[in-house]
C-alpha positions as CSV (number, residue, x, y, z in Angstrom):
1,X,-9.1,-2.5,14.1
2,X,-6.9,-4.3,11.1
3,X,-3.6,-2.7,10.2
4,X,-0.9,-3.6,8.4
5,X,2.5,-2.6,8.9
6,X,5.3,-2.7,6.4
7,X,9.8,-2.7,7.3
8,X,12.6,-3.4,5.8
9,X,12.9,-0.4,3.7
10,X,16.4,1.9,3.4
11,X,18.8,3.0,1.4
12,X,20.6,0.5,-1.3
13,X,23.3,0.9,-3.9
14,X,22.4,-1.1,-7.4
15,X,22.6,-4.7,-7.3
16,X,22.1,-5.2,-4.0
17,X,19.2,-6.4,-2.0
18,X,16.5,-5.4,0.7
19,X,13.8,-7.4,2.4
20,X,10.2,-5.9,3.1
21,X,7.9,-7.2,5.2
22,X,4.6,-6.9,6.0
23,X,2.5,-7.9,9.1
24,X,-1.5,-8.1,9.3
25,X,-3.1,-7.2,12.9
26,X,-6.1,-6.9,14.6
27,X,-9.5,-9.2,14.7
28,X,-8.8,-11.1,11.4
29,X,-10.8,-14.7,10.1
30,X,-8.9,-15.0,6.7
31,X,-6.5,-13.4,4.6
32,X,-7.3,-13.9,0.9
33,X,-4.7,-12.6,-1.4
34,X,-1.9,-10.1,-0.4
35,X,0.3,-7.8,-2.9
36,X,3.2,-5.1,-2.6
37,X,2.6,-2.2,-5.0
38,X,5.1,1.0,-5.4
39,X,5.0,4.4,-6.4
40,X,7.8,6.5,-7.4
41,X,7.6,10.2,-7.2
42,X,5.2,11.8,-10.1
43,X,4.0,8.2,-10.9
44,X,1.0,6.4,-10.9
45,X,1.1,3.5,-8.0
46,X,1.9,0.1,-9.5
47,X,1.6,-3.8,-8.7
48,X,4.9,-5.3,-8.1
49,X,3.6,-8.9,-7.5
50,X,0.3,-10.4,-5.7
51,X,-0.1,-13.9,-3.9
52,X,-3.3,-15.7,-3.1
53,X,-3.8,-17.7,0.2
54,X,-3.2,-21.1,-1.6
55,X,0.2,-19.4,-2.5
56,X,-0.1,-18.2,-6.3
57,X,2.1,-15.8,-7.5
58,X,1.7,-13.1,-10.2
59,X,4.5,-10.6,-10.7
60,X,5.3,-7.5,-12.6
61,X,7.2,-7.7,-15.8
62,X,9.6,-5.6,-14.5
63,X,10.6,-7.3,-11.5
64,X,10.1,-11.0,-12.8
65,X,13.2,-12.7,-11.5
66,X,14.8,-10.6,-9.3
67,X,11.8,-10.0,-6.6
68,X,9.8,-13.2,-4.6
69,X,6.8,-12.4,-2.7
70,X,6.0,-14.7,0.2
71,X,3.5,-15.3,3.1
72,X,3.2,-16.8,5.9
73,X,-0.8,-17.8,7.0
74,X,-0.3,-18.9,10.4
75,X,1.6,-15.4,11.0
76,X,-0.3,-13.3,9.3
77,X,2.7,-11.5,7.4
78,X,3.9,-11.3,3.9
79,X,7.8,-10.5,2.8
80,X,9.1,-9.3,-0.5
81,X,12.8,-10.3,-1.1
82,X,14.3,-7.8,-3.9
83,X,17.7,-8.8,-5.5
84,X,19.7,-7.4,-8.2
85,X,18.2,-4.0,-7.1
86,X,17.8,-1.1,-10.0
87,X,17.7,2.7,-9.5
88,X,14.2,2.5,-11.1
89,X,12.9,0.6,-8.2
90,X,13.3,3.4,-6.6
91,X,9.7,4.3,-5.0
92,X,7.5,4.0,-1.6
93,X,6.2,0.3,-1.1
94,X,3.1,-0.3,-0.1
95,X,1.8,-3.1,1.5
96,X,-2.2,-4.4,0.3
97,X,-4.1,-7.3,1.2
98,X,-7.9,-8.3,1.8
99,X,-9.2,-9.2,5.3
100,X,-12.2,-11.0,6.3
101,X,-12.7,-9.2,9.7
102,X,-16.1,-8.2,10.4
103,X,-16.5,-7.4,6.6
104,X,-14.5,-8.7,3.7
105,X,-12.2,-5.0,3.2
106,X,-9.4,-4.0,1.3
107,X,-6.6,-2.5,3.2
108,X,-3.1,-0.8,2.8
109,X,-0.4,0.1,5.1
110,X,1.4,3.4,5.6
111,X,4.6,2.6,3.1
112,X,8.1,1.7,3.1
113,X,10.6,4.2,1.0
114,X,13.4,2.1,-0.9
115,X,16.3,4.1,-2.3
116,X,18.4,2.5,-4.9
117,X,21.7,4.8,-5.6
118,X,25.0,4.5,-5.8
């Protein structure tokens, strides 16, 4: 059984700065590309930035420069490291990634919340 399992969320005042993580488990060959997407209430979910195993990043517009995804292969886990945080980032962070177990499957964890208010 793969999960993935996603901390570091809380509460934040604007401008400052949380760390999520994000840690794959279970019977797993490969990880190919991993990504963190949000939804804030009444919203449609949304990519916040994606990596590939050989380390490529792609990142929304809207958090270009303040947010760096990362991984680590031989650990299985992936980090997001938000700076310069805004009330609009505001949301529930979810954690995605697709694992070559038995099958090649997409999978999400259960969410972090992140709060950004003063």
């Amino acid at each position: 059984q793969v999960q993935l399992v996603e901390s570091g969320g809380g509460l934040v005042q604007p401008g400052g700065s949380l760390r999520l993580s994000c840690a794959a488990s279970g019977r797993i060959f490969r990880i190919n590309a991993m990504s963190w997407f949000r939804q804030a209430p009444g919203k449609e979910r949304e990519l916040v930035a994606s990596i590939t195993q050989g380390g490529a990043t792609n990142y929304a517009d809207s958090v270009k420069g303040r947010f760096t995804i990362s991984r680590d292969n031989a650990k299985n886990t992936m980090a997001l490291q938000m700076n310069t945080l805004k009330p609009e980032d505001t949301a529930v962070y979810y954690c995605n990634a697709w694992i070559l177990s038995s099958t090649l499957t997409n999978y999400w964890g259960q969410g972090t919340q992140v709060t950004v208010t003063s």
